[in-house]
C-alpha positions as CSV (number, residue, x, y, z in Angstrom):
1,X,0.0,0.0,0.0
2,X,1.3,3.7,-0.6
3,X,1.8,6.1,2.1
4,X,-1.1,7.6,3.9
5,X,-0.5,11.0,2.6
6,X,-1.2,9.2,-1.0
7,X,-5.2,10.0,-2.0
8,X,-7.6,8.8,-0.2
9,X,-9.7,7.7,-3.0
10,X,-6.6,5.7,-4.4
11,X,-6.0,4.0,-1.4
12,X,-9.8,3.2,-0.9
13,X,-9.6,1.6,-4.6
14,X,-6.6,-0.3,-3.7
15,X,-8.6,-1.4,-0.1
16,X,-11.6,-2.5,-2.3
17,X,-9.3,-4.1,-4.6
18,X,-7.3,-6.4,-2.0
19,X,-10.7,-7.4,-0.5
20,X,-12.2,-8.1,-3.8
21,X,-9.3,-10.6,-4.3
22,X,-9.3,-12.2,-1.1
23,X,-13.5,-13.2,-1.6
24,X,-12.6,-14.3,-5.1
25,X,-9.4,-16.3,-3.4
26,X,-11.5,-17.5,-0.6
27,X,-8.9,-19.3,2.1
28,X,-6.3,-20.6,-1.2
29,X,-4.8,-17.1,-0.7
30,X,-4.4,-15.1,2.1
31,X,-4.3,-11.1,0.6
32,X,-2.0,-9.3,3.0
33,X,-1.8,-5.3,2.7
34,X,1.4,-4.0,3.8
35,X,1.6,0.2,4.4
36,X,4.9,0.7,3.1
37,X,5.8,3.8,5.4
38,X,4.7,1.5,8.7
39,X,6.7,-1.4,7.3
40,X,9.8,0.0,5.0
41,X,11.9,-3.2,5.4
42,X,8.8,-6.1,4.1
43,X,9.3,-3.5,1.1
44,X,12.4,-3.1,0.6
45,X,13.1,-6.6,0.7
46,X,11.2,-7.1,-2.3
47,X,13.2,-4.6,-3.8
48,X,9.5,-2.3,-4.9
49,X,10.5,1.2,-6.0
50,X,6.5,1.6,-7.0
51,X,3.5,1.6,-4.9
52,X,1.7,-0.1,-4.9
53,X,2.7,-3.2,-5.7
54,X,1.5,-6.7,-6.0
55,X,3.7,-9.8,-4.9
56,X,2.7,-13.9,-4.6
57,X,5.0,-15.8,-2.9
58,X,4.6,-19.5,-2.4
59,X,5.9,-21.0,1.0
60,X,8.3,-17.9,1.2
61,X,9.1,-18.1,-2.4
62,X,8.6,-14.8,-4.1
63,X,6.9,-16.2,-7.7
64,X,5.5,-13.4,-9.0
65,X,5.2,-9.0,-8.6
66,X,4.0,-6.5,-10.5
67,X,4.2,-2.9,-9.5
68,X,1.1,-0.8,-10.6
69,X,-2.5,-1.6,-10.7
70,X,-3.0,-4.9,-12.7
71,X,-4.8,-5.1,-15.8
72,X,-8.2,-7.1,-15.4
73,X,-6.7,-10.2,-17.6
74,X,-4.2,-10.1,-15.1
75,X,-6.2,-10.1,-11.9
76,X,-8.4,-13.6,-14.0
């Protein structure tokens, strides 16, 4: 998640997004949302210059990222 001081509205579309995925997950995935200025080193350990950003990782394997929103093809 971006800062606080980032838009509200963008960081209510990014809130709505996260839930969004975790209903359409159900308990397969757990959707964590991380505030990057309340947790700098979870971000910088995945090296994310861009907020916000999107990572899977698999048993503590990261296996996929994308900084941005996705596209919708890439949320399906």
């Amino acid at each position: 998640m971006p800062p606080a001081r980032t838009a509200h509205s963008q960081r209510a579309t990014l809130t709505a997004l996260a839930q969004s995925l975790q209903k359409h997950l159900g308990s397969q995935v757990r959707v964590l949302r991380i505030d990057e200025a309340t947790h700098p080193e979870v971000v910088q350990s995945f090296g994310i210059v861009q907020t916000p950003a999107f990572v899977l990782v698999r048993q503590g394997v990261e296996i996929w990222w994308q900084e941005g929103i996705p596209d919708e093809a890439t949320l399906r």
